[in-house]
PAZAPA-4460 file (N, C-alpha, C; in steps of 0.05 Angstrom, whole numbers, plus 32768, in hexadecimal, padded with zeros to 4 digits):
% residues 261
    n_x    n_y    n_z   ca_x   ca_y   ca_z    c_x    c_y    c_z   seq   type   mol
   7F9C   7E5E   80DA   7FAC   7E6E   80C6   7FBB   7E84   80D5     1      X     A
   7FD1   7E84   80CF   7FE9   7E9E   80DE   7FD5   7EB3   80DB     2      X     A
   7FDE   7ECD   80E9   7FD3   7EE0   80E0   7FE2   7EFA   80CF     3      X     A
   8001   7EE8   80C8   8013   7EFB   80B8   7FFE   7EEC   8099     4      X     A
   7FF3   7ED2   8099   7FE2   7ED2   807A   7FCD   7ECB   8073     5      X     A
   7FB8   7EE6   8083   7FA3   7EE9   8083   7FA2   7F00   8070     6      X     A
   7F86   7F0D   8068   7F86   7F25   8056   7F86   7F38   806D     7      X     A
   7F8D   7F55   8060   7F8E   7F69   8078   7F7A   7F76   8068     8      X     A
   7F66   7F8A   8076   7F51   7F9E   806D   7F5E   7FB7   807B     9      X     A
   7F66   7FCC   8065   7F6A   7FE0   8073   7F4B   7FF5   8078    10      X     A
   7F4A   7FFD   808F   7F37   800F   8098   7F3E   802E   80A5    11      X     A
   7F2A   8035   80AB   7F3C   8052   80BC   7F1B   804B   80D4    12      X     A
   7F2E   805C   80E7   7F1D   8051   80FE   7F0F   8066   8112    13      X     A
   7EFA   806E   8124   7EEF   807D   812E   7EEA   8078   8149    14      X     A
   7ED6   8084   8158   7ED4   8084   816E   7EB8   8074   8176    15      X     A
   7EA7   806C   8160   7E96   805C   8160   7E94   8046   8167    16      X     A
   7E82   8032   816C   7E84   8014   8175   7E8D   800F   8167    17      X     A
   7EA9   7FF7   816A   7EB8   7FE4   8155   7ECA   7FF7   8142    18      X     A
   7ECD   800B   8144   7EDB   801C   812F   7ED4   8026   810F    19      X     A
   7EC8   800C   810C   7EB9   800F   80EA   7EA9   8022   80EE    20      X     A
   7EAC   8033   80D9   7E95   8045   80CF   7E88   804B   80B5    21      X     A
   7EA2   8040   80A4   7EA2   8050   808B   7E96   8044   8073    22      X     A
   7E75   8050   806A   7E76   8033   805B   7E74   8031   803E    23      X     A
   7E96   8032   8038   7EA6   8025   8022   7EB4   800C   8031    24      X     A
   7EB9   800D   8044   7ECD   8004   8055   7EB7   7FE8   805B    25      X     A
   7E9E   7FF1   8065   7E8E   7FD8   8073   7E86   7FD3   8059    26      X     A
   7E87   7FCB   803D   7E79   7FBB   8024   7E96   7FAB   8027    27      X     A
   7EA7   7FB4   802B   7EC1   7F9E   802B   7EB8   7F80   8040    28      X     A
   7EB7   7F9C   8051   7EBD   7F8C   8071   7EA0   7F76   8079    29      X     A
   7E8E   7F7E   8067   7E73   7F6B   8064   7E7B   7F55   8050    30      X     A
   7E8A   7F58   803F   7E92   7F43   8028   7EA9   7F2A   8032    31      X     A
   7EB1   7F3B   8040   7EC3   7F2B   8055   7EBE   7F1B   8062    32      X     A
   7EAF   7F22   806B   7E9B   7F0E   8080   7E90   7F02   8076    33      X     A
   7E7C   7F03   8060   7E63   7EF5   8056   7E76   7ED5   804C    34      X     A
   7E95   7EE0   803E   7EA0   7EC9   802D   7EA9   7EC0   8048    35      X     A
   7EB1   7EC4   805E   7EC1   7EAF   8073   7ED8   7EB0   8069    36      X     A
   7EE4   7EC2   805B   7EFF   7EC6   8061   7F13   7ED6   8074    37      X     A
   7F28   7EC5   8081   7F30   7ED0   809D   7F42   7EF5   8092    38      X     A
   7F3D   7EFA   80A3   7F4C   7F1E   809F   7F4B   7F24   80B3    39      X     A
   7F65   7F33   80B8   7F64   7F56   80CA   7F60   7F6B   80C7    40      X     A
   7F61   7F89   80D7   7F58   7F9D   80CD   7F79   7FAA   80DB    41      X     A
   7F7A   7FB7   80C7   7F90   7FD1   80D0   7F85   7FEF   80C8    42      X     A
   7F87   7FFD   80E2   7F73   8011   80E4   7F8D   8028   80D4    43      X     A
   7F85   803B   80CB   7F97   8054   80C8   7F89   8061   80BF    44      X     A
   7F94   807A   80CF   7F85   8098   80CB   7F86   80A9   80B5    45      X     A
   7F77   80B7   80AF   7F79   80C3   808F   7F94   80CC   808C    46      X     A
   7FAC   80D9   808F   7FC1   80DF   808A   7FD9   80C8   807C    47      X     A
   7FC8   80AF   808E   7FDD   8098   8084   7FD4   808A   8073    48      X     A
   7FC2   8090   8065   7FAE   807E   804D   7FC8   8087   8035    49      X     A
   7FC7   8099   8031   7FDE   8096   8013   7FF2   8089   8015    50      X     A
   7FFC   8092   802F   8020   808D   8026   801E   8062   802F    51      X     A
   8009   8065   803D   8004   803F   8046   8002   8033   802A    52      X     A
   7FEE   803C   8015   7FE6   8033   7FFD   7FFA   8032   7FF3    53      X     A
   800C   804D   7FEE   801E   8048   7FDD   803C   8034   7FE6    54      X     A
   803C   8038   7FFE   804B   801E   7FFE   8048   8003   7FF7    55      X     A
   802D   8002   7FF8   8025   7FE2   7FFC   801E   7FD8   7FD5    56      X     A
   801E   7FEE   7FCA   8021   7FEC   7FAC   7FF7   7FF2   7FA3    57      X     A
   7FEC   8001   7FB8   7FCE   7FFB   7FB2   7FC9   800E   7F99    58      X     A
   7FBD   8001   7F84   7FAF   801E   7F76   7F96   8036   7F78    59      X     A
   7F9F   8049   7F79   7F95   8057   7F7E   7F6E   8058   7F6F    60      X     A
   7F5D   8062   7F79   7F4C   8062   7F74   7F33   807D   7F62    61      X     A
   7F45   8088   7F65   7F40   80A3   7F54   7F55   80BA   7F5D    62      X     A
   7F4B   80CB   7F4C   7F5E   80E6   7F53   7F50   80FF   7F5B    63      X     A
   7F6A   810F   7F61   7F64   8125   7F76   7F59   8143   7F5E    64      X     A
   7F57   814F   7F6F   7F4A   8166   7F60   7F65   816E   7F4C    65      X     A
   7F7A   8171   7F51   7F95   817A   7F49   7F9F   8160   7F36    66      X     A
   7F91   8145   7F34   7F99   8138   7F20   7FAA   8127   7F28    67      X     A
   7FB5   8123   7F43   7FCB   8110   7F54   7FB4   80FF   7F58    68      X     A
   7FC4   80E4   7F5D   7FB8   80C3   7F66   7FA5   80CE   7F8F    69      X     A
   7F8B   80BF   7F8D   7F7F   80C7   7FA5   7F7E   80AF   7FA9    70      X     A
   7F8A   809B   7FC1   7F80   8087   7FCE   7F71   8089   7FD6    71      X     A
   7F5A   8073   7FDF   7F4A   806E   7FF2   7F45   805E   7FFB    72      X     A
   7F33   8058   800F   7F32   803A   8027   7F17   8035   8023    73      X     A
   7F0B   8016   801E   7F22   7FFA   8025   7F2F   7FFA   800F    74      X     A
   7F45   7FEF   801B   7F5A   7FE3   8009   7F5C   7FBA   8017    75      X     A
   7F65   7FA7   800B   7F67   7F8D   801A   7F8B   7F86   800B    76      X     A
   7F97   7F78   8018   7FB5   7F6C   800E   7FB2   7F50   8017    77      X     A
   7FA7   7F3C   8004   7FAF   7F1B   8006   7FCE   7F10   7FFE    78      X     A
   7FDA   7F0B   8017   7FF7   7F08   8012   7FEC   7EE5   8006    79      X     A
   7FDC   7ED7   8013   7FD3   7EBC   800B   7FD4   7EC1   7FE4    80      X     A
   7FCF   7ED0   7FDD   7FCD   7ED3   7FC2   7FDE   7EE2   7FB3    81      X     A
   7FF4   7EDF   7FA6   8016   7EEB   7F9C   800E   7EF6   7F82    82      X     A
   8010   7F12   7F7D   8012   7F11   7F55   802E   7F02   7F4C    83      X     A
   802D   7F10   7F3A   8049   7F05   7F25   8060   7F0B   7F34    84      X     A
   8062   7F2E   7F43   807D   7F35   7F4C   8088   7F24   7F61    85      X     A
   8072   7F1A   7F69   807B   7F0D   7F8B   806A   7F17   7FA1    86      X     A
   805E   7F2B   7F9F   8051   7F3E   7FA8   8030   7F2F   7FB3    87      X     A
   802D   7F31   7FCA   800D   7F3A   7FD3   7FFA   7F42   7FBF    88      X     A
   7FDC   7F39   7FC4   7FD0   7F44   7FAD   7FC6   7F5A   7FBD    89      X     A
   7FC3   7F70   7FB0   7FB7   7F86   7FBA   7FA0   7F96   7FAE    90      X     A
   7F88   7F96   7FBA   7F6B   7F9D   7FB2   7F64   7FB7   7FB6    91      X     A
   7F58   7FC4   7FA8   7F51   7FE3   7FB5   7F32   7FDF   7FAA    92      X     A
   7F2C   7FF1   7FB7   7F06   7FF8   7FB7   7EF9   7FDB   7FBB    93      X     A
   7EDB   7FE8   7FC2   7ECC   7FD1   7FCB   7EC2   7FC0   7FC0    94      X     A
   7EBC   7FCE   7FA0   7EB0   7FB6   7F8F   7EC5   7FA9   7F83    95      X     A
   7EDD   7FB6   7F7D   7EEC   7F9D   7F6F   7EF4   7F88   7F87    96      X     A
   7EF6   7F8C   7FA1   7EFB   7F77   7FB9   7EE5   7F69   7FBA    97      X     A
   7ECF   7F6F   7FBC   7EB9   7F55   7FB6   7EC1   7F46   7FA2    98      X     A
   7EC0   7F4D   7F84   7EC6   7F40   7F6C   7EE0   7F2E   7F82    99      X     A
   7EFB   7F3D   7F84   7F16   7F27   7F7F   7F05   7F15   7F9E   100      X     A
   7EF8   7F16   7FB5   7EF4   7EFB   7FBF   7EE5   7EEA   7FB7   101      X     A
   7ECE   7EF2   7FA5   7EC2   7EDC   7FA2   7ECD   7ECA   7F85   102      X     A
   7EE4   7EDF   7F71   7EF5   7ECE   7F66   7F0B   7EB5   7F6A   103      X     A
   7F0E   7EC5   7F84   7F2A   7EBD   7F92   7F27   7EA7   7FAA   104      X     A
   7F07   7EAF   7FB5   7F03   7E92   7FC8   7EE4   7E8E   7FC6   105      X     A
   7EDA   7E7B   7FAE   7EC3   7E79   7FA3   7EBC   7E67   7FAA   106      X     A
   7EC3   7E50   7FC6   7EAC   7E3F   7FCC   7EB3   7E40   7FE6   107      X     A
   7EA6   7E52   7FF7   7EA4   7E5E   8016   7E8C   7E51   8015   108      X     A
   7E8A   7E4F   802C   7E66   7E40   8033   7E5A   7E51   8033   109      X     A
   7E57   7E6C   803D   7E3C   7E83   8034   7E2F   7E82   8012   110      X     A
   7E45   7E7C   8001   7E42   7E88   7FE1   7E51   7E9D   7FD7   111      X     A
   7E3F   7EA8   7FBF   7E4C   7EC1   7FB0   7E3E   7ED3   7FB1   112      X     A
   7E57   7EEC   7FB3   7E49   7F09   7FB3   7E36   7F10   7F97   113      X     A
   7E43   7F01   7F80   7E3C   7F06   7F71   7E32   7EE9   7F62   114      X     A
   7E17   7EE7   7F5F   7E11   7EC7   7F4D   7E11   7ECD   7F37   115      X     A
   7E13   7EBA   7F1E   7E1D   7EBD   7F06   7E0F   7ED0   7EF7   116      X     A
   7E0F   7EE4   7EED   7E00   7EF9   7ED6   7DF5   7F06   7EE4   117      X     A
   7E04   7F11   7F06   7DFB   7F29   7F0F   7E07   7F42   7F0E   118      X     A
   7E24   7F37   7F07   7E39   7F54   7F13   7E2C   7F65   7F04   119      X     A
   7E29   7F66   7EEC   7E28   7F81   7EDF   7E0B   7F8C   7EEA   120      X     A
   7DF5   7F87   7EF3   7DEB   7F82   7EFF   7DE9   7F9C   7F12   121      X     A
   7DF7   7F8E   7F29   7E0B   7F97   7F43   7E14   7FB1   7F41   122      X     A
   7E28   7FAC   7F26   7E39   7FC9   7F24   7E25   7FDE   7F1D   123      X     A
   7E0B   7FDA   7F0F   7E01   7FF0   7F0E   7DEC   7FF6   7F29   124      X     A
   7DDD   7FDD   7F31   7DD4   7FE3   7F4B   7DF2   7FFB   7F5F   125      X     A
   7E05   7FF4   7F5C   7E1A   7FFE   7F74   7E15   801D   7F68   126      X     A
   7E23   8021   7F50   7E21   8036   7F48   7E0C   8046   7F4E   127      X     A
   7DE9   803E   7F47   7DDB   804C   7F49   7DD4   8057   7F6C   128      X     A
   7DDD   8040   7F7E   7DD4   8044   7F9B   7DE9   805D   7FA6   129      X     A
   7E06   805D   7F95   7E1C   8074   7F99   7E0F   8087   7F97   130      X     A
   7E07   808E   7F83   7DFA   80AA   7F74   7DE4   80B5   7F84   131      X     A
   7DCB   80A6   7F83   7DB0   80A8   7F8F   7DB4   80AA   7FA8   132      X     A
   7DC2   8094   7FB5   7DBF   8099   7FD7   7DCF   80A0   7FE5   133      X     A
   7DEC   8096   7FDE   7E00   809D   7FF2   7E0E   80B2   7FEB   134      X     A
   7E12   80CB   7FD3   7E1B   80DC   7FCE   7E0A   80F4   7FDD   135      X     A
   7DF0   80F3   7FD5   7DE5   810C   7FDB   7DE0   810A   7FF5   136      X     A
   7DEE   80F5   8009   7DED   80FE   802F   7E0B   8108   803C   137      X     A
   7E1B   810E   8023   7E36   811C   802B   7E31   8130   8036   138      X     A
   7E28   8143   8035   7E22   815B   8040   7E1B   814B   8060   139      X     A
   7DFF   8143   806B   7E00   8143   8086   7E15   812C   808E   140      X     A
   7E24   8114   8083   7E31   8103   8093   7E52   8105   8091   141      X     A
   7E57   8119   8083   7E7B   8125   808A   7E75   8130   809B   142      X     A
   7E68   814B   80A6   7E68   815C   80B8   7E65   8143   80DB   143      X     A
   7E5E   8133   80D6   7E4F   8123   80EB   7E6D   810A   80F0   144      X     A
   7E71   8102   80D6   7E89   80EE   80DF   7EA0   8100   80E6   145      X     A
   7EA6   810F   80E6   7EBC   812D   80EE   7EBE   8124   8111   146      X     A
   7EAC   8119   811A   7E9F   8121   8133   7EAE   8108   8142   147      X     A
   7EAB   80F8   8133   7EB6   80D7   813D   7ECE   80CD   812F   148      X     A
   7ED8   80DC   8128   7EFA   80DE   811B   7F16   80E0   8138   149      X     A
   7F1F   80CB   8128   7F32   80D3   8144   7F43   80EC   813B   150      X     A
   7F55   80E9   814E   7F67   810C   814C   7F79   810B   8139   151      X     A
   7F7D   80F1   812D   7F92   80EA   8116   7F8C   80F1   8105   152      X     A
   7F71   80F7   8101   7F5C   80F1   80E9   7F52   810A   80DC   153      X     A
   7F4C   8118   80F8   7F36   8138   80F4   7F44   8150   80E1   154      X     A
   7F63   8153   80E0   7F65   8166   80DA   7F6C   8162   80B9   155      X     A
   7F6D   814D   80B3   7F6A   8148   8098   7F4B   8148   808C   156      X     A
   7F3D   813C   809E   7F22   813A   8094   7F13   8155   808B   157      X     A
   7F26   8166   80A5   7F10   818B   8098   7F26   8191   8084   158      X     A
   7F40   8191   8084   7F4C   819B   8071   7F43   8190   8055   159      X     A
   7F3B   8176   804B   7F35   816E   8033   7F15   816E   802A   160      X     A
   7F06   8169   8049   7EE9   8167   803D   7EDF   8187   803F   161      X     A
   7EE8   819C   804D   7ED6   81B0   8048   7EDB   81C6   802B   162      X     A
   7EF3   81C5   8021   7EEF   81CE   8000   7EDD   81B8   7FF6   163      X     A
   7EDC   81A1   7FF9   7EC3   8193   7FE3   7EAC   81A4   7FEE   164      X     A
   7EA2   81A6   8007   7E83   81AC   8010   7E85   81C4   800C   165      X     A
   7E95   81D8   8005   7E99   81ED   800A   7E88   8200   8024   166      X     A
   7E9D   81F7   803A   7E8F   8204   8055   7EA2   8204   8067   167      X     A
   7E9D   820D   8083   7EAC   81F5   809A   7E95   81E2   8093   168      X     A
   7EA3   81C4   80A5   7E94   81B5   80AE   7E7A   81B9   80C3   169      X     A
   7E84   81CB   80D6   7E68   81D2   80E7   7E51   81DD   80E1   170      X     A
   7E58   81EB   80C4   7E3D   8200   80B4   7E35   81EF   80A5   171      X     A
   7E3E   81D8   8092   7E34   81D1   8082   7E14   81CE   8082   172      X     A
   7E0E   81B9   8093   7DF6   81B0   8095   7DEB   81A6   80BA   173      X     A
   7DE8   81C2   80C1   7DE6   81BF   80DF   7DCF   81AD   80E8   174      X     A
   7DCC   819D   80F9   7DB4   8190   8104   7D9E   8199   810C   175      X     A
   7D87   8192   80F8   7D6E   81A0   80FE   7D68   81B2   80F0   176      X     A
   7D7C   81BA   80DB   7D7F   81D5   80C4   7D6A   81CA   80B5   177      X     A
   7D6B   81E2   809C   7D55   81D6   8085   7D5C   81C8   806F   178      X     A
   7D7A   81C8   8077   7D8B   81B4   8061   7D86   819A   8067   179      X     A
   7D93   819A   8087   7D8D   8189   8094   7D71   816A   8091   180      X     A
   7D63   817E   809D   7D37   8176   809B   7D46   816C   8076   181      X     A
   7D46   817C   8065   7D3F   8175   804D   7D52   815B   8045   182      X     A
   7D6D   8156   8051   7D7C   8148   803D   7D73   8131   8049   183      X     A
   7D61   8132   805F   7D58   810D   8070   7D3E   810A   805B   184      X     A
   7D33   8123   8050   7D16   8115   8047   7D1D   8110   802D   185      X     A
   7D2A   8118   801F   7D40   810C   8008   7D47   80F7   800B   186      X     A
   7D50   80EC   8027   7D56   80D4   8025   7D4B   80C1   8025   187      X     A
   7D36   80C0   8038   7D1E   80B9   8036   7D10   80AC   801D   188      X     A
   7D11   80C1   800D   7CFF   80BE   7FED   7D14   80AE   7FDD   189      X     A
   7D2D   80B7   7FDF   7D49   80A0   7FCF   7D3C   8083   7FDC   190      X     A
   7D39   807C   7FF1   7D31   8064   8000   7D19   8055   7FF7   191      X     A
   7D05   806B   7FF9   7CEE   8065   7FE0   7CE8   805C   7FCF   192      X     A
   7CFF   8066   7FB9   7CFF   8060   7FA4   7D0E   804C   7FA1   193      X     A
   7D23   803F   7FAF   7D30   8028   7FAD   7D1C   8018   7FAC   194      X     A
   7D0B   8018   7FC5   7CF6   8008   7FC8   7CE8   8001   7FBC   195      X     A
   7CE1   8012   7FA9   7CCD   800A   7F93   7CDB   7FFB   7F7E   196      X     A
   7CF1   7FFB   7F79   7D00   7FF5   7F64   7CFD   7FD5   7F6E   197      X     A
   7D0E   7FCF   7F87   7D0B   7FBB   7F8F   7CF1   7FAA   7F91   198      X     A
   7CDA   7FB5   7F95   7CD0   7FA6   7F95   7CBB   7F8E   7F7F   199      X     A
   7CC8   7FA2   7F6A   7CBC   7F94   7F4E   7CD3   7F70   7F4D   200      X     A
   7CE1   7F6B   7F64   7CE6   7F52   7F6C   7CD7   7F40   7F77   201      X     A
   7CBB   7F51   7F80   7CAE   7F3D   7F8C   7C9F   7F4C   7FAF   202      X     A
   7C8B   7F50   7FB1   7C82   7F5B   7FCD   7C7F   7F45   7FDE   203      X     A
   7C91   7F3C   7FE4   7C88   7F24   7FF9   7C9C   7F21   8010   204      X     A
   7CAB   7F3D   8012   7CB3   7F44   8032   7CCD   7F41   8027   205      X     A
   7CDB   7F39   8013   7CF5   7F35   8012   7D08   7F51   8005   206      X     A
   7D13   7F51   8016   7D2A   7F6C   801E   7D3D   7F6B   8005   207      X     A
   7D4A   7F54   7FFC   7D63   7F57   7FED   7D65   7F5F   7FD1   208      X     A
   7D76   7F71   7FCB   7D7F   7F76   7FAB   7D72   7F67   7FA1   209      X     A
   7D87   7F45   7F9C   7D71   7F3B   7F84   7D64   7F1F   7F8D   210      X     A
   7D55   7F30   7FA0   7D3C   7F18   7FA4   7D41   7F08   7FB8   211      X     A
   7D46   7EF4   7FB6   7D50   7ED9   7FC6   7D69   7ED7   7FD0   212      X     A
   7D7A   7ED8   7FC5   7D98   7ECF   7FCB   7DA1   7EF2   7FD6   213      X     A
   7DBE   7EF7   7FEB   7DC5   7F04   7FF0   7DDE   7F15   7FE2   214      X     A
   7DE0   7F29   7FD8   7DF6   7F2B   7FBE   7E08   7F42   7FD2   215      X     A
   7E1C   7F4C   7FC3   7E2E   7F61   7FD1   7E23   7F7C   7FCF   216      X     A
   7E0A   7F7B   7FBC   7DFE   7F99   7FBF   7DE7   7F9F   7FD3   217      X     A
   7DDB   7F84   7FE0   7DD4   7F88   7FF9   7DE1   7F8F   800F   218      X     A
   7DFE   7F85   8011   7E0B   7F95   8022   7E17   7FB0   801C   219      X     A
   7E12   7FB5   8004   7E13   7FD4   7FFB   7E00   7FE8   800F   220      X     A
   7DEB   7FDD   8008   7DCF   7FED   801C   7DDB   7FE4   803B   221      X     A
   7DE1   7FD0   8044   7DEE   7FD4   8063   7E02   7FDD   806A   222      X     A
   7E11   7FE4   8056   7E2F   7FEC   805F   7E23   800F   805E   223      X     A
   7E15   8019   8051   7E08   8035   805B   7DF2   8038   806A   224      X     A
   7DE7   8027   8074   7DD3   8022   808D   7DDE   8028   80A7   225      X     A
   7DFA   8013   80A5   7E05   800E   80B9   7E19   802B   80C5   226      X     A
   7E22   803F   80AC   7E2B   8052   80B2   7E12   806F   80C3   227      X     A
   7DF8   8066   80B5   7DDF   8079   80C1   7DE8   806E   80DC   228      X     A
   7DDA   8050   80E0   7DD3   8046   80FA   7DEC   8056   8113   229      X     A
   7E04   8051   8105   7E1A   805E   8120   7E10   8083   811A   230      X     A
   7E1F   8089   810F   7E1E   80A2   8109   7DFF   80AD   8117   231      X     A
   7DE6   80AA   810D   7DC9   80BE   811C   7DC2   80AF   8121   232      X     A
   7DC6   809E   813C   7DAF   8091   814C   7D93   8096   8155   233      X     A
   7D94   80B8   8154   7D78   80C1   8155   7D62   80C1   813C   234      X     A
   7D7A   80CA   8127   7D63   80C5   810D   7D5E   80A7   80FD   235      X     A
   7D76   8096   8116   7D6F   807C   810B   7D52   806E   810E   236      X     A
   7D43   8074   8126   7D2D   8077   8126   7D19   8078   8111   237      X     A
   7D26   808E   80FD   7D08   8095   80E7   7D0B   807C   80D7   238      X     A
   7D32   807D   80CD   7D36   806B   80BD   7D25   8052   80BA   239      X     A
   7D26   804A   80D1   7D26   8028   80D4   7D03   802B   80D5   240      X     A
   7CF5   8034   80CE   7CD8   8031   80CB   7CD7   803D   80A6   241      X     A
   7CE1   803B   80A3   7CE1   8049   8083   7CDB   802F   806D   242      X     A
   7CC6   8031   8062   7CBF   8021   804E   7CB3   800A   805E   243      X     A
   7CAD   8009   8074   7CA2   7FF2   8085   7CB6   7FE5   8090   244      X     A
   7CC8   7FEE   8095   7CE0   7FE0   80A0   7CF8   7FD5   808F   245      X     A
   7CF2   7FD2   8075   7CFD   7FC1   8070   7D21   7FC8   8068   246      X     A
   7D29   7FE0   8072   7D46   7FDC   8073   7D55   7FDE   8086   247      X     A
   7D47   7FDE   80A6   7D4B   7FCD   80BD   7D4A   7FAA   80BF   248      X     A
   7D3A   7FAB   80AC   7D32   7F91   80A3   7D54   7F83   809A   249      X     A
   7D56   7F8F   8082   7D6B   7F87   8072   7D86   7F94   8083   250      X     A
   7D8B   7F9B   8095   7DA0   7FA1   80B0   7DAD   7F8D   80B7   251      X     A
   7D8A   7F83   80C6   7D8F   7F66   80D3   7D93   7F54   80BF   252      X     A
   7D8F   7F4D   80A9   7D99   7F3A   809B   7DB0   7F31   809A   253      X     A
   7DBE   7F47   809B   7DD9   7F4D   8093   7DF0   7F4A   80BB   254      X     A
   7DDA   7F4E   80C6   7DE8   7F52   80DE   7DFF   7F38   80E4   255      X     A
   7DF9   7F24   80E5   7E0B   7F0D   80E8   7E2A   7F11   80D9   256      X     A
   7E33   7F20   80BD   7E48   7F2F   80B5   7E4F   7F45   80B8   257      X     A
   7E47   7F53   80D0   7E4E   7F6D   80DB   7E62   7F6F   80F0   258      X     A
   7E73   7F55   80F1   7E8C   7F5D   80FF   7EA0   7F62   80FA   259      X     A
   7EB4   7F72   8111   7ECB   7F7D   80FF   7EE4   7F71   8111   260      X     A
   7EF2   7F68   8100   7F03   7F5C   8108   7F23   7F6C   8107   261      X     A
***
């Protein structure tokens, strides 16, 4: 297949192994993979996320404090797939891009992200894993991805993220602080308690959301694993013994769709 009509995944890119970091960006980029559908990545730096979107017709994904349209990344454009205008189809956020592939190319030899009378399911598993786990580690992992931003990238990133944290980036949540110590054992206990939730599936070593089969909200939990794992290699250590292993466990599961293309 050409590669002018393949899907494109837009990403923004770092100084990390492979460039991926971001993980909104890797629940795409894992869905991607899992279906075997071919794609590229076009990297751009935070400055060029709006004016790229708005050319390419993407909708926006929420709004700004001031009430204007806020893009954000991933975004995917299947020229293989035309709306009405003539136009590329164009996807924004992660869960509706799971939904349109496994609508859009539903007999890949892996399966579905989603098996019948899960989504809703899903959407609230996603939701609740947003809230519980990956919101309250903003504080230590903006100050930290700041670090592995290229130069395209940085001076947007303090200009927009430090009115949210209200700080610089270097005070927020220094390493080894008591914010610090506290927001890992927080995390910790968020992890905990997933665990327990999960395991009213069944204690018999199995890692996944729901049970048996592999869904797109397992790669929810890898696509923020995978941002720990690059990001604190040192505190990846505690991680990966947490709950008996088992979300090193569920890493490697997932590892065989962890490339980025």
């Amino acid at each position: 297949m050409s590669s002018d009509n393949i899907i494109t995944l837009y990403d923004v890119p770092s100084d990390l192994n492979g460039k991926a970091w971001s993980p909104n960006t890797w629940k795409a980029r894992y869905a991607l993979n899992y279906k075997g559908v071919p794609y590229k990545t076009v990297w751009l730096e935070y400055p060029e996320i709006e004016p790229t979107m708005c050319s390419i017709g993407a909708a926006p994904t929420r709004k700004k404090l001031d009430g204007s349209p806020l893009y954000t990344l991933p975004v995917i454009v299947d020229p293989s797939r035309t709306v009405p205008s003539g136009g590329p189809t164009v996807v924004s956020e992660s869960f509706h891009i799971a939904e349109y592939l496994d609508e859009t190319y539903p007999t890949t030899s892996t399966g579905t992200l989603f098996p019948p009378g899960t989504k809703a399911l899903q959407q609230l598993f996603y939701d609740y894993f947003s809230k519980n786990v990956m919101t309250p580690t903003v504080p230590m992992a903006t100050p930290e991805m700041f670090k592995h931003l290229n130069e395209g990238s940085r001076p947007y990133w303090r200009l927009n993220r430090e009115p949210m944290l209200g700080g610089k980036l270097e005070d927020i949540c220094p390493k080894g602080s008591q914010k610090w110590n506290g927001l890992w054992d927080e995390l910790e206990k968020a992890f905990s308690t997933l665990a327990a939730l999960l395991d009213k599936n069944g204690k018999d070593g199995n890692t996944l959301v729901m049970g048996t089969h592999l869904t797109f909200s397992d790669f929810v939990i890898a696509a923020f694993l995978e941002r720990h794992f690059l990001l604190f290699p040192e505190e990846w250590q505690r991680v990966r013994t947490w709950n008996g292993g088992r979300w090193e466990r569920l890493r490697d599961q997932c590892a065989k769709w962890r490339s980025v293309h």
